[in-house]
N, C-alpha and C positions, 0 to 999 in steps of 0.2 A: 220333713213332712209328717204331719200327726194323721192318726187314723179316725180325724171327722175330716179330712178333706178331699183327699182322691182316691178314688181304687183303680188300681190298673190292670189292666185286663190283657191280654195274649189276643191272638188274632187267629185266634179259635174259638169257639165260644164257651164260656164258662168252664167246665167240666167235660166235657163232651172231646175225647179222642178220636184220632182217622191217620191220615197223610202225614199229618205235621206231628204226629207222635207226642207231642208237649206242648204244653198249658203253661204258662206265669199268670200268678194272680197277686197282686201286691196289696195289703192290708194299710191302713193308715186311722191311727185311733186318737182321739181329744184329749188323752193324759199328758202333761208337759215333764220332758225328763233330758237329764243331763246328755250333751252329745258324745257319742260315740259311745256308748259303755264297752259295748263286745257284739259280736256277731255270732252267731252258732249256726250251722247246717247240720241238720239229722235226715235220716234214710226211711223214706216214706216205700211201705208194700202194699201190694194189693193193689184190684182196679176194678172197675165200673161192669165190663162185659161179663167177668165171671164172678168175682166175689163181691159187687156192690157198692164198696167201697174203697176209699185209703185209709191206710192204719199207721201207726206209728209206736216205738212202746214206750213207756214212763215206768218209773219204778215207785215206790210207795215201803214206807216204813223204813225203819231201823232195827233189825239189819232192812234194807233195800231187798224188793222182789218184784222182777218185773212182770207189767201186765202190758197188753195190747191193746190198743186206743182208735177207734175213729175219727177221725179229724172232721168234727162239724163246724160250719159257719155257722148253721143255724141253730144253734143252742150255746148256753153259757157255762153250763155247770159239767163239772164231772164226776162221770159214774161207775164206778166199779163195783161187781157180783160179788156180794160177802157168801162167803163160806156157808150161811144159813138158805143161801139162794137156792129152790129146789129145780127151778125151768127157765136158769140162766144157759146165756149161750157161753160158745169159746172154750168147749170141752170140758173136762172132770172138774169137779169143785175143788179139788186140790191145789186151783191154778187160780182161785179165788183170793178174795181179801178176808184175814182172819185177825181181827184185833187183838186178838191174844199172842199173837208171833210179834207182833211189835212193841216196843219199849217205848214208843213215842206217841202212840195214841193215847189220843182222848177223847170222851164224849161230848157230844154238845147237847144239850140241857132242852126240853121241850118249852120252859119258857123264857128262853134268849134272848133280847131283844132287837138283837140283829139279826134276825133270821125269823122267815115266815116260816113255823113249824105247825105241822095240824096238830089242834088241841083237840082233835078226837082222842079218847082214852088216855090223856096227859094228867098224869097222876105224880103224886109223891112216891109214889111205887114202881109207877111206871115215868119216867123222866127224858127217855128219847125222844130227838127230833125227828119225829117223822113226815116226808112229803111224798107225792105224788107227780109224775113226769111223763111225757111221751114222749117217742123218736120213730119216725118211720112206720106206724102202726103200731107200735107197741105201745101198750101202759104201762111205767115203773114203780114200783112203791120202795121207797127208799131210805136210810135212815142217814142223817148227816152226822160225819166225825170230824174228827183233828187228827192231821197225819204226815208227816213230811212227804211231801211231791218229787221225787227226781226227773231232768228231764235234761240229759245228758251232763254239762258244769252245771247248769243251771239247780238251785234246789229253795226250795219253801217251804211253811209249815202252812197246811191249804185246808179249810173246810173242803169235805168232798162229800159226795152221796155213796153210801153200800146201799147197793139194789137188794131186796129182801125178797120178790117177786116180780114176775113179769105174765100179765096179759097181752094178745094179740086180737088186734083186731079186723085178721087175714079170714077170706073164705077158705074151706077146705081144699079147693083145686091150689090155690096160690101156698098156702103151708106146705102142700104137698109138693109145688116145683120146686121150693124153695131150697126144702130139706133135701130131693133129690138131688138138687144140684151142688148143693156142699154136701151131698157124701160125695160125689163123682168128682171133686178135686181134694186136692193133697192139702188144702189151706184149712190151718182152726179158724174158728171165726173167732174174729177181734175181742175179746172180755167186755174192753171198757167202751166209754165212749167221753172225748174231750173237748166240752163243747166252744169255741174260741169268738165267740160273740160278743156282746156287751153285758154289765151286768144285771141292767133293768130288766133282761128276760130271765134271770136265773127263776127256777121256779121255787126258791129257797132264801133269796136273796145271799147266794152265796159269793164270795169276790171269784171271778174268773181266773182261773191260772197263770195268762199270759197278763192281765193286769198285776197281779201278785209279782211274777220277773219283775215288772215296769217299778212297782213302787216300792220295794227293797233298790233300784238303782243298780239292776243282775243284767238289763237290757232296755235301747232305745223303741219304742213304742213302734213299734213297724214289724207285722212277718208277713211271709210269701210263699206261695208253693209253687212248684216248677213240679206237673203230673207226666209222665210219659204213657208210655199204651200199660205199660204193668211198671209200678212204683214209680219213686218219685225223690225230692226234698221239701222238706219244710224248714226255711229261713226265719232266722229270729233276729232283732234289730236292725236289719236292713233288706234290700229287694234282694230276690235271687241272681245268685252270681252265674246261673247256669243258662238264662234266658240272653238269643242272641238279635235278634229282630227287634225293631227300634220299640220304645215304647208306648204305647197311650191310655190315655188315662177320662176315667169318666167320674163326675161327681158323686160320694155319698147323697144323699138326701138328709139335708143333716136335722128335720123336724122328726123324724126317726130315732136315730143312736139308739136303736135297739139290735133290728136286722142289718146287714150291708145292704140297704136299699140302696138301686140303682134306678135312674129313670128310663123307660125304655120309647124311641118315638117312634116308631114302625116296625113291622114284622112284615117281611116279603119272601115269595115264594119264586125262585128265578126272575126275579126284580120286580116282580108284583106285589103293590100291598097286599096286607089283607083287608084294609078298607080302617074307619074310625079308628083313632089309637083308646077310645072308652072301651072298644073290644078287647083290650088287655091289660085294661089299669096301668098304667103306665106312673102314677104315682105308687106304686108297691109290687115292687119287682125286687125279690131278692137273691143275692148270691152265695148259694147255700153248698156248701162242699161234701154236707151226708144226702146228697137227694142226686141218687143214680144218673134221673133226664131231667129234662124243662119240663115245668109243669105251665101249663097256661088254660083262662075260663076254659068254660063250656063254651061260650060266646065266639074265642077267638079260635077254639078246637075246630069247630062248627069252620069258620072262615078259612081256617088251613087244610080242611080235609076237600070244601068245594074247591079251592084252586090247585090240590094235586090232582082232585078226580078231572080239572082243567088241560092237565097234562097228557090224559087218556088219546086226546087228539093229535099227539105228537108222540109216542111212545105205546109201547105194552106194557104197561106197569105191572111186573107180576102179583098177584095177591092183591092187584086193587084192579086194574081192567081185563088183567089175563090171566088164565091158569085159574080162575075164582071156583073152590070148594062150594059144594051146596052148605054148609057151614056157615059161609061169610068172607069176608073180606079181611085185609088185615086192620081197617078200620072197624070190626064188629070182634077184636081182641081173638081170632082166629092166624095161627103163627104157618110161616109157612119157611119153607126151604131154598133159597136164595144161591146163587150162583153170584160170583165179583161183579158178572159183567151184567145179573139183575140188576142188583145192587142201584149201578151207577146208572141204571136208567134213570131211577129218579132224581126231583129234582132234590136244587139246594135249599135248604131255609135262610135267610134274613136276619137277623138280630141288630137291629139299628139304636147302639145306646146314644145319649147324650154327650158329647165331647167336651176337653175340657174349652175355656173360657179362651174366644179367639181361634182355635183349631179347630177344623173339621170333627163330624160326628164317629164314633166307633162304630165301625158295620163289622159285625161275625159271620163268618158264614158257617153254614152248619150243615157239614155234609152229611150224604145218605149213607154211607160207610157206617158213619157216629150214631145216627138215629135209627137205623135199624140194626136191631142189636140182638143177639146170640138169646134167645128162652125169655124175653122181654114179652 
C-alpha cells in the first residue's frame, strides 16, 4: 500500500489519548519502491497533556550528534537551532547545530535552483539560502544546508534548515503558561522539528526525510505511530507492530498530496450531529501529529458548544452549567479544576471519517478524559 491511498486510523481519534492509552496511525505515500526493504521501530517520548508534543531523536553530521525532533504530519522540512540561534528552544545552545563540528557539511548556494531561497540580500558576498517557516505559532528564519541525517540504520545526505531565529506569535498570558509549565517538568523541549509530510509544502522546496529513506531504496514507503498516554513508536516501512484491534482505514484525499487530508462526514456530540457537514469543511480536514487537539471553524465550534450546553439538562457540567466563575465558562477560555468523576459527566464527541471502499464509515469517539486537558 503507498501513502496516496489509505490512512489508517486507531479507534481513538487522531491524537487525542484517554482509556485506550494508544493511538496507531498508518501513513501511506505515492512513491513506488522495492518490496520489503527493512523495517525500523524507534522510541517516540513526550505527550500532548504536559509537553505538547512527541519527539523523537536523529543525529546530524559527521562525527553524528544527536538532536530531539517533533514528529509533525503537518509540515515537510526539517529544522534544527544552529548554534548562531539566540531564542531557540530545547536548552543551551551547545545542544545546537554547529557546521563547523561537522566534516560533512555543506552550504547550499542562495541561487540553487532547486530550492526556493529568498533573494532578499542574496549577494556574491553573501550566498546563503535563506527561508522563512512557521510551526505552532512561531515564525522561523532559517538557513538551508547539506548534512548527513541519522535516523537509527537508516542515514542520508539531506538538505535541512538551521533555524537562525525564532518569533512568536503568542499573547503574553499564553508565553507565560507556557514557559511555566516546562520549568515545572523535568523535560528539554525538543531542539528540532521533523516535518514528515509531502514535499509540495516544504517551505524550501527541500526533499522530506522520510521520502530521501524511500528513494536511496533504505525503506518501503509506509510509517506509523502507535502514541501511548506518555511516548510511544515510530514505524518505518510498514504498520506498527504494537497495534492490536483490528484495522481501518479511511481515504487520503488524493487532489491534496500535500496535507494527509482526510474527509470528515459528521461530527456528533452523544450521537447528535452537529448539523450541515459545510460547518466543518469536510473536504480539508487534516491529520497533523504537531497540533496538540482538533482544531475545527468557528462555525462548527459555535454548533459544538450549543449542543454540550444541550447537555446542561441532563448533567451539571462543571465549568459550563455548574460551579460557573463570574469570569466565565470554560467556553470563554476560563480553566477550571476538575475531579474524574467531573470529567466524565461530559459528553463524548463524534469524529465520523470516511471509510474505506465497501466498509462501513470510521467513527472516533473522542472522550472527555482526552478533550479536557491539564493548563489547555
Amino acid at each position: 500500500m503507498d501513502r496516496g491511498a489509505l490512512l489508517f486510523v486507531g479507534l481513538a481519534f487522531f491524537l487525542a489519548f484517554g482509556d485506550a492509552r494508544s493511538v496507531d496511525i498508518k501513513f501511506g505515500r505515492g512513491i513506488v519502491t522495492p518490496e520489503n526493504i527493512g523495517n525500523y521501530s524507534f522510541p517516540v517520548q513526550g505527550n500532548f497533556s504536559l509537553y505538547f508534543f512527541y519527539y523523537t531523536t536523529i543525529e546530524i553530521g559527521i562525527p553524528p550528534l544527536p538532536f530531539t525532533v517533533i514528529l509533525d504530519t503537518g509540515s515537510s522540512d526539517l529544522l534544527i537551532p544552529s548554534a548562531s540561534c539566540f531564542d531557540c528552544y530545547g536548552g543551551n545552545s551547545s545542544k545546537y547545530y554547529n557546521s563547523s563540528n561537522s566534516i560533512t557539511y555543506t552550504p547550499v548556494i542562495c541561487f540553487d535552483p532547486l530550492y526556493k531561497c529568498n533573494q532578499t540580500g542574496c549577494s556574491e558576498t553573501d550566498l546563503e539560502c535563506r527561508f522563512d517557516t512557521s510551526f505552532s505559532g512561531l515564525t522561523e528564519q532559517a538557513t538551508l544546508v547539506n548534512d548527513y541525517v541519522t535516523l537509527g540504520d537508516l542515514k542520508t545526505y539531506l538538505a535541512f534548515g538551521a533555524i537562525t531565529e525564532i518569533f512568536n506569535s503568542y499573547d503574553y498570558k499564553t508565553q507565560l503558561a507556557i514557559h511555566s509549565l516546562r520549568q515545572s517538568t523535568d523535560m528539554d523541549y525538543p531542539e528540532g522539528l521533523l516535518g514528515l509530510a509531502f514535499k509540495s509544502v516544504s517551505a524550501v522546496g527541500a526533499l522530506p526525510l522520510l521520502d530521501s529513506f524511500v528513494l536511496s531504496n533504505q525503506m518501503d514507503n509506509i510509517f506509523s505511530f502507535c502514541f501511548n498516554e506518555v511516548g510511544g513508536t515510530l514505524t518505518l516501512g510498514t504498520h506498527s507492530p504494537y497495534h492490536s484491534t483490528p484495522y481501518q482505514y479511511t481515504p487520503l484525499i488524493e487532489e491534496s498530496y500535500q496535507y494527509y487530508n482526510v474527509r470528515i462526514l459528521d461530527v456528533r456530540v452523544n450521537g447528535v450531529t452537529i448539523g450541515s457537514n459545510q460547518t466543518y469543511d469536510p473536504n480539508f480536514t487534516i491529520v497533523d501529529s504537531g497540533t496538540p487537539l482538533p482544531t475545527v471553524t468557528n462555525q462548527a465550534y459555535s454548533a459544538l458548544r450549543n449542543l454540550i450546553l444541550s447537555n446542561c439538562s441532563l448533567s451539571n457540567l462543571y465549568g459550563v452549567c455548574d460551579g460557573v466563575s463570574e469570569n466565565g465558562t470554560l467556553f470563554d477560555q476560563v480553566c477550571y479544576t476538575m475531579s474524574t468523576e467531573q470529567i466524565n459527566q461530559f459528553p463524548t464527541i463524534q469524529f465520523v471519517l470516511q471509510g474505506e471502499e465497501g466498509k462501513p464509515d470510521v467513527v472516533l469517539d473522542y472522550k472527555p478524559s482526552w478533550y479536557l486537558q491539564y493548563q489547555y
